[in-house]
mmCIF file of the N, C-alpha and C atoms, coordinates in Angstrom:
data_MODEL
# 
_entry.id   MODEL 
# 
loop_
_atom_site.group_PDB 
_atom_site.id 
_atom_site.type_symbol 
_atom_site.label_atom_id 
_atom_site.label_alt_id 
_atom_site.label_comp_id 
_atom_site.label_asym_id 
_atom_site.label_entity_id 
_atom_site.label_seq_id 
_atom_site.pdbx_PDB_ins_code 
_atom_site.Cartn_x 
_atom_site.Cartn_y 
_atom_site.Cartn_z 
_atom_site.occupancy 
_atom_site.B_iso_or_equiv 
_atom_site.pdbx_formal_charge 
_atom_site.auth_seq_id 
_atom_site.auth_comp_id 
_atom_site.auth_asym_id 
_atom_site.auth_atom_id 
_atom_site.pdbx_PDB_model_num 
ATOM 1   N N  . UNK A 1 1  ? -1.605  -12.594 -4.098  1.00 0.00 ? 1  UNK A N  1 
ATOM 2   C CA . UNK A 1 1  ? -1.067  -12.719 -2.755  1.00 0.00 ? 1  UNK A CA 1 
ATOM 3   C C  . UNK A 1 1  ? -1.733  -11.672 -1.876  1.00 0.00 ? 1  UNK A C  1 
ATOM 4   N N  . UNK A 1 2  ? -2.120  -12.207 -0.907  1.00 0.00 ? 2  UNK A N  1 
ATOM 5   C CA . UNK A 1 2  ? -2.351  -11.453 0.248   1.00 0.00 ? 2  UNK A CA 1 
ATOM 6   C C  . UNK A 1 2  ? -1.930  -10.486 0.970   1.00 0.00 ? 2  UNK A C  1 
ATOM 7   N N  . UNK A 1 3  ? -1.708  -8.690  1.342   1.00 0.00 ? 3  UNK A N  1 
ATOM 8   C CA . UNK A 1 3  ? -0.724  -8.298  1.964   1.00 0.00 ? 3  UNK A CA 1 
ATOM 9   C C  . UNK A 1 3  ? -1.633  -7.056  3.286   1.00 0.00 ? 3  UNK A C  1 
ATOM 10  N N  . UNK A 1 4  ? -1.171  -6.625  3.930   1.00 0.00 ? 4  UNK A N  1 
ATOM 11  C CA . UNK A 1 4  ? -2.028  -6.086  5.108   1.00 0.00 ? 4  UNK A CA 1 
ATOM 12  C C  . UNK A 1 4  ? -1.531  -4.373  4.709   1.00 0.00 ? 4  UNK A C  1 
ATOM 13  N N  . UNK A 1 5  ? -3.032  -3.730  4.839   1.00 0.00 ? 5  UNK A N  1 
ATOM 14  C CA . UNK A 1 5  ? -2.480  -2.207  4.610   1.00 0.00 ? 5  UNK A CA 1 
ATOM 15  C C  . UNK A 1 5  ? -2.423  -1.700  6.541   1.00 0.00 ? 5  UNK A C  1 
ATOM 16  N N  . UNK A 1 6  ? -1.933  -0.911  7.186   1.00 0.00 ? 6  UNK A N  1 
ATOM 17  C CA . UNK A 1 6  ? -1.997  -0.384  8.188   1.00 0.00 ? 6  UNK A CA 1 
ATOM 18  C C  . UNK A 1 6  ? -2.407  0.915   8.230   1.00 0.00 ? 6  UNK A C  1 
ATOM 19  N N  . UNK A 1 7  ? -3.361  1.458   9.230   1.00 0.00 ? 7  UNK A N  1 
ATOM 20  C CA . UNK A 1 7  ? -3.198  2.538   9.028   1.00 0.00 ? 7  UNK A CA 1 
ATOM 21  C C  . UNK A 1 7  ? -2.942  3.348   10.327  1.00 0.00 ? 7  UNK A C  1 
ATOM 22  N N  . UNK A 1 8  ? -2.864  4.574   10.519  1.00 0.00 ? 8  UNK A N  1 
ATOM 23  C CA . UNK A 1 8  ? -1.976  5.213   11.882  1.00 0.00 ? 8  UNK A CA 1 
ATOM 24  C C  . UNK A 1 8  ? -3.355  4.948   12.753  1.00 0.00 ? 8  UNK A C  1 
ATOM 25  N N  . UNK A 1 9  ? -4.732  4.637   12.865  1.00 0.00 ? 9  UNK A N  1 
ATOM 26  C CA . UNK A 1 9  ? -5.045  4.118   13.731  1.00 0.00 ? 9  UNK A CA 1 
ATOM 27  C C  . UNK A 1 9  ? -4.680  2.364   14.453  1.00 0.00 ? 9  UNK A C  1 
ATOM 28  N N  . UNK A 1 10 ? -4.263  1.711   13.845  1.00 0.00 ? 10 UNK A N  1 
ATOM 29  C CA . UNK A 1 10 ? -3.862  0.704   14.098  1.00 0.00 ? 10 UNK A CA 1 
ATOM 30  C C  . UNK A 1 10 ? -5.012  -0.804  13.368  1.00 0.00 ? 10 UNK A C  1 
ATOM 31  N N  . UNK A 1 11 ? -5.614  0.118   12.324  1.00 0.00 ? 11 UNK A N  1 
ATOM 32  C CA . UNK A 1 11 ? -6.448  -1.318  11.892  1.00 0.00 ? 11 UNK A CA 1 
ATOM 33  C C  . UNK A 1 11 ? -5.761  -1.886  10.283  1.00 0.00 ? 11 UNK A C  1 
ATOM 34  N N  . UNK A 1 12 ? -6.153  -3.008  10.370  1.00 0.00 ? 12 UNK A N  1 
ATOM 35  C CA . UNK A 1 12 ? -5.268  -3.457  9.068   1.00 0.00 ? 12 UNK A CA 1 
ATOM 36  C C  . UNK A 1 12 ? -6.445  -3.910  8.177   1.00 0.00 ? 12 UNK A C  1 
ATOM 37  N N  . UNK A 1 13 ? -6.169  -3.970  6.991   1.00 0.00 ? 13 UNK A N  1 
ATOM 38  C CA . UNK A 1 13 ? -7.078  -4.074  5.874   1.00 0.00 ? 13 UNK A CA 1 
ATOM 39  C C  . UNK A 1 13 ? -5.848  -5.332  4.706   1.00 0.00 ? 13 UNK A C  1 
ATOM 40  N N  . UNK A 1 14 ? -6.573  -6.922  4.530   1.00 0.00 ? 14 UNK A N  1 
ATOM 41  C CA . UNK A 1 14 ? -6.008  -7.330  3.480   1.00 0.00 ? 14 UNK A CA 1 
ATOM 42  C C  . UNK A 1 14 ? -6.321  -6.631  2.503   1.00 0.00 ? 14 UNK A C  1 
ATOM 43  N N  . UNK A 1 15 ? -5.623  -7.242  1.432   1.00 0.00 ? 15 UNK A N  1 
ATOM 44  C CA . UNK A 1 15 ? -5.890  -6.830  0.136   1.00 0.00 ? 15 UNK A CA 1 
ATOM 45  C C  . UNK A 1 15 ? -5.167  -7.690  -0.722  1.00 0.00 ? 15 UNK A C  1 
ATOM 46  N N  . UNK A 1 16 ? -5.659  -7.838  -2.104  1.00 0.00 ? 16 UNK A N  1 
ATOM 47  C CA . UNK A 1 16 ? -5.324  -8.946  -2.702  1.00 0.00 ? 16 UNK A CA 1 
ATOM 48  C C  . UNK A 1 16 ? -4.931  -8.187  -3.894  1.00 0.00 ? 16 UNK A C  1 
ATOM 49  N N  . UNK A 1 17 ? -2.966  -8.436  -4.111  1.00 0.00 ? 17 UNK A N  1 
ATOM 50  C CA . UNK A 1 17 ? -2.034  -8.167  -5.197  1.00 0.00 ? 17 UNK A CA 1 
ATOM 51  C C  . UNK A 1 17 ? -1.169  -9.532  -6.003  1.00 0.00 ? 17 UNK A C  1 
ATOM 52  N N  . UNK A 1 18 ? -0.774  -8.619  -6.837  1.00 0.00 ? 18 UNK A N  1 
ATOM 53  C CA . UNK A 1 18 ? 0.124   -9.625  -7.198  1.00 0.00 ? 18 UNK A CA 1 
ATOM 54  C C  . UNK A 1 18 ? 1.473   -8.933  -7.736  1.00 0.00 ? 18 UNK A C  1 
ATOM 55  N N  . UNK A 1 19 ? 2.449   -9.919  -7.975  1.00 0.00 ? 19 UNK A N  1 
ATOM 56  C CA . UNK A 1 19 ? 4.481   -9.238  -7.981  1.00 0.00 ? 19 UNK A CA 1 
ATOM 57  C C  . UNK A 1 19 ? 4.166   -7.814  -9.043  1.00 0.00 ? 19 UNK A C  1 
ATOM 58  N N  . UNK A 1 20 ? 2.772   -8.183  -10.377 1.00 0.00 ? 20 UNK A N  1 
ATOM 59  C CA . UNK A 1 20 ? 3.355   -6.932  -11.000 1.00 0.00 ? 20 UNK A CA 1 
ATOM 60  C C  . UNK A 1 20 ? 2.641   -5.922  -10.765 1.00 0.00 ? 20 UNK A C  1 
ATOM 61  N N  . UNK A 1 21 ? 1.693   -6.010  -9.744  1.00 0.00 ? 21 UNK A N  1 
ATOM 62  C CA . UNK A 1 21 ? 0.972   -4.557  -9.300  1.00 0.00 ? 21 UNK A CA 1 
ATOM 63  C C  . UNK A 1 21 ? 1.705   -3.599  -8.997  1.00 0.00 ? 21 UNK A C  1 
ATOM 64  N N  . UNK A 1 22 ? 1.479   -2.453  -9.156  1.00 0.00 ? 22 UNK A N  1 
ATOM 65  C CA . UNK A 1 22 ? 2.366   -1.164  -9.046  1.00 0.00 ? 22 UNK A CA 1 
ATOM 66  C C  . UNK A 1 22 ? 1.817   -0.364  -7.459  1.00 0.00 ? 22 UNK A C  1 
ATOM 67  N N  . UNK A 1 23 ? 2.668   0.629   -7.443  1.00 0.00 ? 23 UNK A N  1 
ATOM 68  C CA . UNK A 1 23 ? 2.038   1.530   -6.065  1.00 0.00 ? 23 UNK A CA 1 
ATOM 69  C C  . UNK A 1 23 ? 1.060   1.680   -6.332  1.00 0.00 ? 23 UNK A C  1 
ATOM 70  N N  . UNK A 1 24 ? 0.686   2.091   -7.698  1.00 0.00 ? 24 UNK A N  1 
ATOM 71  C CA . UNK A 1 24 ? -0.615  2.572   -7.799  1.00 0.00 ? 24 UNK A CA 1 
ATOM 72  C C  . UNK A 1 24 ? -1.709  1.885   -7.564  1.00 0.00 ? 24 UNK A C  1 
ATOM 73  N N  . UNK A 1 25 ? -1.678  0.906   -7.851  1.00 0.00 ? 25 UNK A N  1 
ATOM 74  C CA . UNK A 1 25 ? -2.496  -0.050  -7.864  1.00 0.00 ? 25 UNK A CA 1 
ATOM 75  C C  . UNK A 1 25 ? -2.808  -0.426  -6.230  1.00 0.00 ? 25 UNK A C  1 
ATOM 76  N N  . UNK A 1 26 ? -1.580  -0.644  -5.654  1.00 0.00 ? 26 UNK A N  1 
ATOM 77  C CA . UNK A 1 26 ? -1.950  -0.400  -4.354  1.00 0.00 ? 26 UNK A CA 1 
ATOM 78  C C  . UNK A 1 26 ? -2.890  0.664   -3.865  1.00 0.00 ? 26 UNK A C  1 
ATOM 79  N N  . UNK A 1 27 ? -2.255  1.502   -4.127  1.00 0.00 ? 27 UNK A N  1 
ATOM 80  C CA . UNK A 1 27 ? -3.323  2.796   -3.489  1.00 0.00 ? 27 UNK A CA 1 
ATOM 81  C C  . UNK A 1 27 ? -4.775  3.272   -4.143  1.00 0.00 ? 27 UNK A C  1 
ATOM 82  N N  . UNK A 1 28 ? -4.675  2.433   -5.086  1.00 0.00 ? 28 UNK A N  1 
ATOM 83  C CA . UNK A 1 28 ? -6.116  2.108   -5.675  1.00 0.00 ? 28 UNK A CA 1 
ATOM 84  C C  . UNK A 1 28 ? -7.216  1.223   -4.530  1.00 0.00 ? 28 UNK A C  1 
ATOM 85  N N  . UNK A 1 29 ? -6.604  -0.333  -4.272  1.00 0.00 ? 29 UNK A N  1 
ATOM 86  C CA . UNK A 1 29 ? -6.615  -0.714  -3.413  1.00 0.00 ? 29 UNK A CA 1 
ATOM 87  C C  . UNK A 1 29 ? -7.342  -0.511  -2.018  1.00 0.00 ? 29 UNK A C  1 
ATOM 88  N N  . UNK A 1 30 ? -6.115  0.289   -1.174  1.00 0.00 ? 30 UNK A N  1 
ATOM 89  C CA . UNK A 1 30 ? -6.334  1.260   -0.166  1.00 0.00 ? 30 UNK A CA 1 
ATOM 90  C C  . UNK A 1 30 ? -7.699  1.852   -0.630  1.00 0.00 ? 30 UNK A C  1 
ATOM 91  N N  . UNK A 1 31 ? -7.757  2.617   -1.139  1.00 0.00 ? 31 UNK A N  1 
ATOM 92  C CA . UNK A 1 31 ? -9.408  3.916   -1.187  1.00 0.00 ? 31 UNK A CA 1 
ATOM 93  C C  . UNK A 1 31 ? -10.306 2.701   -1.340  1.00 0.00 ? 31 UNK A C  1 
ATOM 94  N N  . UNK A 1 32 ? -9.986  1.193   -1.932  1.00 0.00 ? 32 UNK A N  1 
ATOM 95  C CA . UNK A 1 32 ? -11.165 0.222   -2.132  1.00 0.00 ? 32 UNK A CA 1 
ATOM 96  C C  . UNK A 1 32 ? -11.574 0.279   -0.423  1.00 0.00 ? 32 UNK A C  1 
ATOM 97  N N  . UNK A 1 33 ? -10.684 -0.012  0.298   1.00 0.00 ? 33 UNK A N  1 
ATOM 98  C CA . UNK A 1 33 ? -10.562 -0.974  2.001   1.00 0.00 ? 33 UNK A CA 1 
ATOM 99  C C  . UNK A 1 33 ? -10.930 0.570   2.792   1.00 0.00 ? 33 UNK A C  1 
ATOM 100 N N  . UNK A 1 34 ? -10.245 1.479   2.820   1.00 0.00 ? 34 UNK A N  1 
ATOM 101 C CA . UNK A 1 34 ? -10.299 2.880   3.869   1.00 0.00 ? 34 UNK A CA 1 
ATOM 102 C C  . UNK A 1 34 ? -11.154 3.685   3.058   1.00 0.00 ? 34 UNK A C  1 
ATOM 103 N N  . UNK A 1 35 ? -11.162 3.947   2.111   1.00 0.00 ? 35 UNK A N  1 
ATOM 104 C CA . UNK A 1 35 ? -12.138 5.515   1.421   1.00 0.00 ? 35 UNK A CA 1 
ATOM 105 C C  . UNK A 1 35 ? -10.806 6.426   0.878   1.00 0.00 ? 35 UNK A C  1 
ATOM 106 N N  . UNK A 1 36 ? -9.722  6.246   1.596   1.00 0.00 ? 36 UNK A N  1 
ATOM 107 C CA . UNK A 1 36 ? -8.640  7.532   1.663   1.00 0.00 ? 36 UNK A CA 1 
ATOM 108 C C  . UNK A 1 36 ? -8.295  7.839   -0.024  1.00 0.00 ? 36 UNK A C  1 
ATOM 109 N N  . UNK A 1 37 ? -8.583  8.604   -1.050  1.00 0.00 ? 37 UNK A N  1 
ATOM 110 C CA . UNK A 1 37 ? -8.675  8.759   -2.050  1.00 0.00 ? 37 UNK A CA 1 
ATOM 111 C C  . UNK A 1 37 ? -6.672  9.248   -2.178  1.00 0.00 ? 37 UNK A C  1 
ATOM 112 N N  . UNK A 1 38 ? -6.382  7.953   -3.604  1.00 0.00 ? 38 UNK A N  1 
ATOM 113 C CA . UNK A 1 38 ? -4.414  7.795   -3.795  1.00 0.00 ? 38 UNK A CA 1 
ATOM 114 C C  . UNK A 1 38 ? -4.081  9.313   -3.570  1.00 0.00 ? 38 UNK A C  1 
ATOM 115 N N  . UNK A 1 39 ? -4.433  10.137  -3.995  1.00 0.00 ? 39 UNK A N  1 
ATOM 116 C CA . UNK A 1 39 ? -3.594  11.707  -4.155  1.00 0.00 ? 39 UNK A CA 1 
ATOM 117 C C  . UNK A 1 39 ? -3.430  11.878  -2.597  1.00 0.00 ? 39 UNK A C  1 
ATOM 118 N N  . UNK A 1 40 ? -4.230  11.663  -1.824  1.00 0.00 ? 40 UNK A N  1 
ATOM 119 C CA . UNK A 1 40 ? -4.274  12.207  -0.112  1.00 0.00 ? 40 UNK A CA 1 
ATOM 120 C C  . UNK A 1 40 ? -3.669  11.234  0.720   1.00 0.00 ? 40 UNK A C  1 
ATOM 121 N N  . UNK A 1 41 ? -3.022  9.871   0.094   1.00 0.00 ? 41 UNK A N  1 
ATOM 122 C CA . UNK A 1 41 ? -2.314  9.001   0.635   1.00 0.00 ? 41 UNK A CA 1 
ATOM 123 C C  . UNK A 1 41 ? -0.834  8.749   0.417   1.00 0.00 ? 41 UNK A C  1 
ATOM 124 N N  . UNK A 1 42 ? 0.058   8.357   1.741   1.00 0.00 ? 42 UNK A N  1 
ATOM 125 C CA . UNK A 1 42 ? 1.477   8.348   1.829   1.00 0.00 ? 42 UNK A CA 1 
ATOM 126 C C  . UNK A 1 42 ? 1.399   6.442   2.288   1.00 0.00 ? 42 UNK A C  1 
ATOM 127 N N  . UNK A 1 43 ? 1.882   5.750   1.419   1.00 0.00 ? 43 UNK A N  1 
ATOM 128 C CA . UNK A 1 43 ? 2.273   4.730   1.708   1.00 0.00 ? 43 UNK A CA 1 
ATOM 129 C C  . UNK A 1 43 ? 4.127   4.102   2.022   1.00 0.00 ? 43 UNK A C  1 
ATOM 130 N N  . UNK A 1 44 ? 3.973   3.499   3.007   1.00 0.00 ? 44 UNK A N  1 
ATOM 131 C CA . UNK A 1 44 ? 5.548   3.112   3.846   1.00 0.00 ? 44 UNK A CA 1 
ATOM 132 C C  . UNK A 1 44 ? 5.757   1.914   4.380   1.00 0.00 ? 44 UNK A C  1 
ATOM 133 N N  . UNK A 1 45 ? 6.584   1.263   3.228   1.00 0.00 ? 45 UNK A N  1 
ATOM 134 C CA . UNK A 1 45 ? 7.263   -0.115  3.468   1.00 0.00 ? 45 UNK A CA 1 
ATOM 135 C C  . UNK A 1 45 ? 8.355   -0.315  3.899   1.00 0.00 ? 45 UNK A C  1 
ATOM 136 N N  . UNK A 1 46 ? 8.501   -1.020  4.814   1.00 0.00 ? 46 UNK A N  1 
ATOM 137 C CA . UNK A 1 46 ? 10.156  -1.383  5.051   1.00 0.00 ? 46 UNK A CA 1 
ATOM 138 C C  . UNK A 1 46 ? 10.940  0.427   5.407   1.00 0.00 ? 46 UNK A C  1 
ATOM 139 N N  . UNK A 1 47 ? 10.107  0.740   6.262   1.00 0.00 ? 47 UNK A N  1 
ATOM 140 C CA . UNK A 1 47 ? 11.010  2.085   6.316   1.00 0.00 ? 47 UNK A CA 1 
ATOM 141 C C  . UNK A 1 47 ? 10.893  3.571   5.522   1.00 0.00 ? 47 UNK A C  1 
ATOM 142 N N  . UNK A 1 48 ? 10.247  3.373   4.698   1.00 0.00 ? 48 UNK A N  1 
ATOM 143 C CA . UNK A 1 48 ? 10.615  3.930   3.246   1.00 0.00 ? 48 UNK A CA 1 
ATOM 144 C C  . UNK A 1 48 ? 9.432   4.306   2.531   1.00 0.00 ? 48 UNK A C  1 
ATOM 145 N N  . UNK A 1 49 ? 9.127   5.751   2.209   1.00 0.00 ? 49 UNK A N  1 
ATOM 146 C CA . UNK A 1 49 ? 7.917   5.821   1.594   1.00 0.00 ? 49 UNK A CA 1 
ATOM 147 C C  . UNK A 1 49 ? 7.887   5.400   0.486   1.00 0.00 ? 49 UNK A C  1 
ATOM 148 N N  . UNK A 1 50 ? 7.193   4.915   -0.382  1.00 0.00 ? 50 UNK A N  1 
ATOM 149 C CA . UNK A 1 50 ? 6.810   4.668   -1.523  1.00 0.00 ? 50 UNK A CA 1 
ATOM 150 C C  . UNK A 1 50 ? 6.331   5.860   -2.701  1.00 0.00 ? 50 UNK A C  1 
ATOM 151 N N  . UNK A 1 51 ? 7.634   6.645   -3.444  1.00 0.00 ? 51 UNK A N  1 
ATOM 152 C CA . UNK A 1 51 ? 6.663   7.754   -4.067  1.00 0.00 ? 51 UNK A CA 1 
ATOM 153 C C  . UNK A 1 51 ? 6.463   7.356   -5.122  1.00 0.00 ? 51 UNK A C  1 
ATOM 154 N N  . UNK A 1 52 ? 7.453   6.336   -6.134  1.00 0.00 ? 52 UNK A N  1 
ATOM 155 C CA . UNK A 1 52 ? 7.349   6.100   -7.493  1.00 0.00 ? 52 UNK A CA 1 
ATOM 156 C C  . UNK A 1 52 ? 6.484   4.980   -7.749  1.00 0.00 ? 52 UNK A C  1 
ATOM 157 N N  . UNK A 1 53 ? 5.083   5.764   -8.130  1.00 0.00 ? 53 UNK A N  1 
ATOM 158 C CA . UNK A 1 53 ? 3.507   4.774   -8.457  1.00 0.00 ? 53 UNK A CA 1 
ATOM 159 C C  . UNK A 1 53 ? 3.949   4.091   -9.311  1.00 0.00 ? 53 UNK A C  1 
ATOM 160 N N  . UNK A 1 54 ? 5.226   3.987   -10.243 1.00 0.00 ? 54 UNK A N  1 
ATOM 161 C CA . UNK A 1 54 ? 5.458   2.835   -11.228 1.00 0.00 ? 54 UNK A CA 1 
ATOM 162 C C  . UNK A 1 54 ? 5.907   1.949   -11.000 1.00 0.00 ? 54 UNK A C  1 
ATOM 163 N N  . UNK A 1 55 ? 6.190   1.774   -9.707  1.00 0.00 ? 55 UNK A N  1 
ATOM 164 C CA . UNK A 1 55 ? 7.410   0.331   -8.781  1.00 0.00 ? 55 UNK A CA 1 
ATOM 165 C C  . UNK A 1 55 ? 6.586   -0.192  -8.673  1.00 0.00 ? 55 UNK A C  1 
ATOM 166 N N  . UNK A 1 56 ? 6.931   -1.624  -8.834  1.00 0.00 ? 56 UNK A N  1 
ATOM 167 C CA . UNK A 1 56 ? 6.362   -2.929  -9.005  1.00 0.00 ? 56 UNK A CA 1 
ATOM 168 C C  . UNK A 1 56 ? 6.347   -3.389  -7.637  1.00 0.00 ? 56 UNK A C  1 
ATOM 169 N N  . UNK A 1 57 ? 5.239   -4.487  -6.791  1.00 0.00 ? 57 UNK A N  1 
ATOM 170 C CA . UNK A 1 57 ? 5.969   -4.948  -5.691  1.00 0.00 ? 57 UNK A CA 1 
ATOM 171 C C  . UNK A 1 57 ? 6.676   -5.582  -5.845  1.00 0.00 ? 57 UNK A C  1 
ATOM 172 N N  . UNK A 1 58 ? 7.231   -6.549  -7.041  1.00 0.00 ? 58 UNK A N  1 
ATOM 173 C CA . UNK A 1 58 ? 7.877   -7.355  -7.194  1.00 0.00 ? 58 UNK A CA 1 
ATOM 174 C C  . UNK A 1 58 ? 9.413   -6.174  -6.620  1.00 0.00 ? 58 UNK A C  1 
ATOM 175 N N  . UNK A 1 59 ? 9.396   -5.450  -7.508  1.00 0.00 ? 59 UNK A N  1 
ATOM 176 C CA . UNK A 1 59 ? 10.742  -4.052  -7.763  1.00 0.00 ? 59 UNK A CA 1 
ATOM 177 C C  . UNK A 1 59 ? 10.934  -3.701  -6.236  1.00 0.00 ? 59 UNK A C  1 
ATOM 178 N N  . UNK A 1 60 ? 9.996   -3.789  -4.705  1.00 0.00 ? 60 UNK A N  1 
ATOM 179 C CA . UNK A 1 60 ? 10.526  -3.163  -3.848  1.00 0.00 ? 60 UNK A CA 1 
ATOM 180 C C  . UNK A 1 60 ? 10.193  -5.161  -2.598  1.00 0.00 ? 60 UNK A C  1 
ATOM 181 N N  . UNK A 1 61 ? 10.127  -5.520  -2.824  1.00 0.00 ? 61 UNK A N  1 
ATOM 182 C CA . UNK A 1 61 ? 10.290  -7.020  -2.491  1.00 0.00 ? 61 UNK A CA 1 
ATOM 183 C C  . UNK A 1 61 ? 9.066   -7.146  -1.690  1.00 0.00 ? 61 UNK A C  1 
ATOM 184 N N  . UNK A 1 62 ? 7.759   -6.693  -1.942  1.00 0.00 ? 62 UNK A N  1 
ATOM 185 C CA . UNK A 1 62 ? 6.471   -6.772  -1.215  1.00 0.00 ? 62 UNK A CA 1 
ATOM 186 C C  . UNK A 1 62 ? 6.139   -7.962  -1.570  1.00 0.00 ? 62 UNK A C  1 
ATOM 187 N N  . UNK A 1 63 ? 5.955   -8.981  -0.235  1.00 0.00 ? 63 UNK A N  1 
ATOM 188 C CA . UNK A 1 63 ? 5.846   -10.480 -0.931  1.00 0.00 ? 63 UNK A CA 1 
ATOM 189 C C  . UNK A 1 63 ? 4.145   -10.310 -0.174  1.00 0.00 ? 63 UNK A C  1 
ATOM 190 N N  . UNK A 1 64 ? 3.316   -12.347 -0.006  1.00 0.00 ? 64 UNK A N  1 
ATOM 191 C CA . UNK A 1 64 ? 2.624   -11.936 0.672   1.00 0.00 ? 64 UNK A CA 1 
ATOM 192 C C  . UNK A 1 64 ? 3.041   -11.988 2.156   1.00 0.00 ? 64 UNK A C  1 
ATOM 193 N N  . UNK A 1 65 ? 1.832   -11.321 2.738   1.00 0.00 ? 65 UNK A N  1 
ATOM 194 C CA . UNK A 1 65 ? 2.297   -10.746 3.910   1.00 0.00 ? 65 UNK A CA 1 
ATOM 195 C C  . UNK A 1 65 ? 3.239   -10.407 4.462   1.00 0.00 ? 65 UNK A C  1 
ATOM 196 N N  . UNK A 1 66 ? 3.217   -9.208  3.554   1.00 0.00 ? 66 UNK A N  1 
ATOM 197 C CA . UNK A 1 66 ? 3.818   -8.086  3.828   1.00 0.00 ? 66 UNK A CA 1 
ATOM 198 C C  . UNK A 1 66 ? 2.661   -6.821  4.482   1.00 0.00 ? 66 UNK A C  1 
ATOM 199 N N  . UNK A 1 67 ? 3.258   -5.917  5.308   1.00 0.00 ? 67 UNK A N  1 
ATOM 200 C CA . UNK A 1 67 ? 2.530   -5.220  5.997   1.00 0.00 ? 67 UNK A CA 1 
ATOM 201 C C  . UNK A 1 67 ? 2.847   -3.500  5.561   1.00 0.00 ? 67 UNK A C  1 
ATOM 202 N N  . UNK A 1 68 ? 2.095   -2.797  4.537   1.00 0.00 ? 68 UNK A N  1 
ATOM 203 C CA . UNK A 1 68 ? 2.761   -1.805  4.240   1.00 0.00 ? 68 UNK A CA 1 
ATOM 204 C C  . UNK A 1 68 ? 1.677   -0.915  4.623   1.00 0.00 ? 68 UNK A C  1 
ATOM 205 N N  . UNK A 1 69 ? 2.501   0.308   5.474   1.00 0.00 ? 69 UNK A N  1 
ATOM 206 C CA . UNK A 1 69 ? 1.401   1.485   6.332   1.00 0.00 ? 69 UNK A CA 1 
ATOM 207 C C  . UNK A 1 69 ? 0.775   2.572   5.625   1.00 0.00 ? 69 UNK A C  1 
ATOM 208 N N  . UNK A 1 70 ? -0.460  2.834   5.624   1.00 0.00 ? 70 UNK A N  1 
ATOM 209 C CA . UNK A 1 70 ? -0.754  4.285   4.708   1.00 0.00 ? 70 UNK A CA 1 
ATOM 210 C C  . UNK A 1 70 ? -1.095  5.121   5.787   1.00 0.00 ? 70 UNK A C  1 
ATOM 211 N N  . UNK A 1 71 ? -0.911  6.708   5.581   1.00 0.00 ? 71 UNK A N  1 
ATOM 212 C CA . UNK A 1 71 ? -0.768  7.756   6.257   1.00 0.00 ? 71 UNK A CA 1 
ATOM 213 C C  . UNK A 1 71 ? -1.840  8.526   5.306   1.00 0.00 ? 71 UNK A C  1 
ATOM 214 N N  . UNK A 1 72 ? -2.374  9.524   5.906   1.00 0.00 ? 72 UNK A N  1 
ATOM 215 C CA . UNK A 1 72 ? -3.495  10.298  5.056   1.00 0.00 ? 72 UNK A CA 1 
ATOM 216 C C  . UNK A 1 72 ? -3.030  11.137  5.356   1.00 0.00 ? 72 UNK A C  1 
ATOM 217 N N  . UNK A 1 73 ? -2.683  12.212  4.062   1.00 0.00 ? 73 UNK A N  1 
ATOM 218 C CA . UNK A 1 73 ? -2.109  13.899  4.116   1.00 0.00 ? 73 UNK A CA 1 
ATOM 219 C C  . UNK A 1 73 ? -3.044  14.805  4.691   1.00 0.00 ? 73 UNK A C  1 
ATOM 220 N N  . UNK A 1 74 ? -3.052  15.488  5.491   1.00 0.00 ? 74 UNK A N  1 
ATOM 221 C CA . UNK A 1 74 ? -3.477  16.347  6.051   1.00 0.00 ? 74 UNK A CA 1 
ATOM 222 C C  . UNK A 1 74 ? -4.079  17.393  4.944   1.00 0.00 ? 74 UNK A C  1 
# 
């Protein structure tokens, strides 16, 4: 499934998951689409950061298109 990363400039990046990919995997992802390497990235769905890299999207209801934002740590 298809889902859109955001980032605080305002550009979006698909990316292609599926229910049992984990955060991590997401933010694997992410550094594929932005460069932003997982340790220096804050990802935020539905409100809510994402800290536990073992949650499933299935586990936090990331369907496709869904739009989840990454932030780069300073």
């Amino acid at each position: 499934m298809m889902i859109k990363l955001k980032n605080s400039q305002g550009e979006e990046f698909e990316v292609d998951i599926n229910g049992d990919d984990t955060v991590e995997r997401i933010k694997e992802r992410a550094e594929e689409q932005t460069g932003i390497p997982p340790e220096e990235q804050h990802l935020i769905f539905n409100n809510q950061r994402l800290s536990d890299d073992d949650q499933t999207c299935r586990d936090l209801n990331i369907t496709a298109g869904s739009v989840v934002h990454i932030v780069q740590r300073p």
